[in-house]
N, C-alpha and C positions, 0 to 999 in steps of 0.2 A: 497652340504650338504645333501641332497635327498639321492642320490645313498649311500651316506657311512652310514646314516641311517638304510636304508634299507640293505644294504651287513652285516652290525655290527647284524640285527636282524635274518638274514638266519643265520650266523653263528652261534650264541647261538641256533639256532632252528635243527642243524647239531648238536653239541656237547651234546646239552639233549639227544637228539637221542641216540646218542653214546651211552650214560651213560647208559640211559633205554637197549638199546640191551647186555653193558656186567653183565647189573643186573638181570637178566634171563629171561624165557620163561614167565612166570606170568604178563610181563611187556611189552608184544609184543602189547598189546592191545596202552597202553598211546604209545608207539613208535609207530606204527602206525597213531597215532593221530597227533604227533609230524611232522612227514614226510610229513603228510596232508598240515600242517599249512607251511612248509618248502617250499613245492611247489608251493602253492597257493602266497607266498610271493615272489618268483623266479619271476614263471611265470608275475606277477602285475609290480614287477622290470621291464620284459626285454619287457611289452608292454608297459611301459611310456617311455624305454629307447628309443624302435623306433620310438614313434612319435616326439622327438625333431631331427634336424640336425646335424650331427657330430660335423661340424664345423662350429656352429652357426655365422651366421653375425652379423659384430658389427653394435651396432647401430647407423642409421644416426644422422648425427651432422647436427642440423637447420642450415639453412646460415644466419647467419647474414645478416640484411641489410644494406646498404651504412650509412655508419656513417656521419654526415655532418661534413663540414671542421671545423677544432680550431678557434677558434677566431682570428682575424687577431691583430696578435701584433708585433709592430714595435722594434726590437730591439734600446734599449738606447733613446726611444721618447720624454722624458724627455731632455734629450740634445738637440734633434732636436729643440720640440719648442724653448725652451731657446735661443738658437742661432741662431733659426726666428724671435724671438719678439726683439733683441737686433739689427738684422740687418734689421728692421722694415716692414719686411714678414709679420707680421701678423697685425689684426684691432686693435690690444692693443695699445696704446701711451707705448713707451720707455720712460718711468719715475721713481722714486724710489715709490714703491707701498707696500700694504701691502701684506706679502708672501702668506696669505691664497686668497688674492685676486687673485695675479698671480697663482695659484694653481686652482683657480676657473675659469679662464680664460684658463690655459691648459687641462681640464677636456670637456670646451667647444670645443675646439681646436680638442680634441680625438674623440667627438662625430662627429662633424663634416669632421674628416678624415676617420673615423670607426673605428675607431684603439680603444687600449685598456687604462684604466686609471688607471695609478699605483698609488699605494697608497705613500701618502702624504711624508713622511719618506725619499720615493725611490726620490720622485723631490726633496727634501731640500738637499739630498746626492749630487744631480746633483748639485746643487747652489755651494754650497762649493769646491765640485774637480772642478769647472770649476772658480773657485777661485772669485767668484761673493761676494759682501757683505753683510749678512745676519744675523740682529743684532736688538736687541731690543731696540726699542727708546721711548722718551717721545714724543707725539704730541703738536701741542696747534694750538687746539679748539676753539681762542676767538671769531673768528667769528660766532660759532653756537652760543656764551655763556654755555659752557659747560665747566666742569673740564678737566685738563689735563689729558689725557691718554693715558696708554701702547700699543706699538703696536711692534711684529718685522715685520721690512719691508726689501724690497729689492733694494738694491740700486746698480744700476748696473754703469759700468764702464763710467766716463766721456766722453770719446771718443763717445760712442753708443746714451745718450743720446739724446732729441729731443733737441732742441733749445731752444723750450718756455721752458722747465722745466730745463732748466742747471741754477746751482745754478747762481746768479748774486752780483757781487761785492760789498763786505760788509752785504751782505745777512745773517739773524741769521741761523744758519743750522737747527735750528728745524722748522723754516717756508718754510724753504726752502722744508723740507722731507714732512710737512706736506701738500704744496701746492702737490707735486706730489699724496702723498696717496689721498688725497681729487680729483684731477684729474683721478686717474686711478679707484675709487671708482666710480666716478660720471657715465664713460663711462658703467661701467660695467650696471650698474642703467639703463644707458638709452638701453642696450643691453637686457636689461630682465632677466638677471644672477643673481641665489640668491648672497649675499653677505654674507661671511662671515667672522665675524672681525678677523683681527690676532694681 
């Protein structure tokens, strides 16, 4: 942008010239004047021109430093647990629980594997395609004396369950669901894991 500046103003400094020399002799004096300022712009040109390099180097590109590794994240981890805690791989009791609880339990799971902790959404996906029961129930509480309340829990396949918490004959199904969430609550309690209801 420099050089055509400066080339754009020799020029017009050439064509006044001009003008002044076919306008006569009376006008040699501003032409001369002209030619002065003509030269003096050349010359300024082609001493800036020399001191840059033809073919300037580009310039260096920083190097980046070693980026550290991504986070280690287990393809489909959500499954994995699931299908540890149900073949009794992990410290959780296999019982029907509440889902943010087993959610709170696979979170500790992640911490302790390093691995990553998907959000909430991504494990309830896993519950369902892996055809697990995942459903909202009433509890009862009467043991704390407290009102009956909502909770969805997860109730996993009979086969998997534990023993002590397999429903038992003539059992009402909500004491049944409830003994388990009250169970798998309790452990997490004694494990130091916040609780959070579902």
């Amino acid at each position: 942008m420099y050089a055509e500046n400066k080339m754009s103003q020799v020029i017009e400094s050439i064509h006044s010239l001009r003008m002044d020399l076919l306008g006569g002799s009376y006008k040699l004096e501003r032409a001369a004047s002209h030619l002065d300022s003509a030269a003096s712009e050349i010359c300024s040109f082609l001493h800036k021109t020399e001191k840059q390099p033809a073919d300037p180097m580009p310039p260096k590109i920083a190097v980046e430093e070693e980026l550290p590794a991504p986070e280690f994240r287990t393809p489909n981890n959500c499954e994995k647990f699931i299908n540890q805690w149900l073949e009794g791989k992990t410290v959780y009791p296999v019982c029907v629980c509440s889902g943010m609880h087993l959610y709170t339990a696979y979170g500790a799971w992640c911490k302790n594997n390093g691995d990553y902790k998907r959000p909430l959404s991504h494990f309830c996906g896993f519950l369902h395609r892996m055809n697990i029961e995942y459903k909202k129930v009433k509890l009862s509480l009467l043991a704390q004396k407290t009102e009956p309340i909502s909770a969805r829990v997860v109730i996993p396949p009979d086969s998997f369950i534990e023993e002590q918490f397999k429903k038992r004959p003539y059992q009402v199904a909500t004491h049944w669901i409830t003994e388990g969430y009250l169970a798998f609550a309790a452990y997490l309690k004694g494990a130091g894991l916040v609780q959070e209801e579902g």
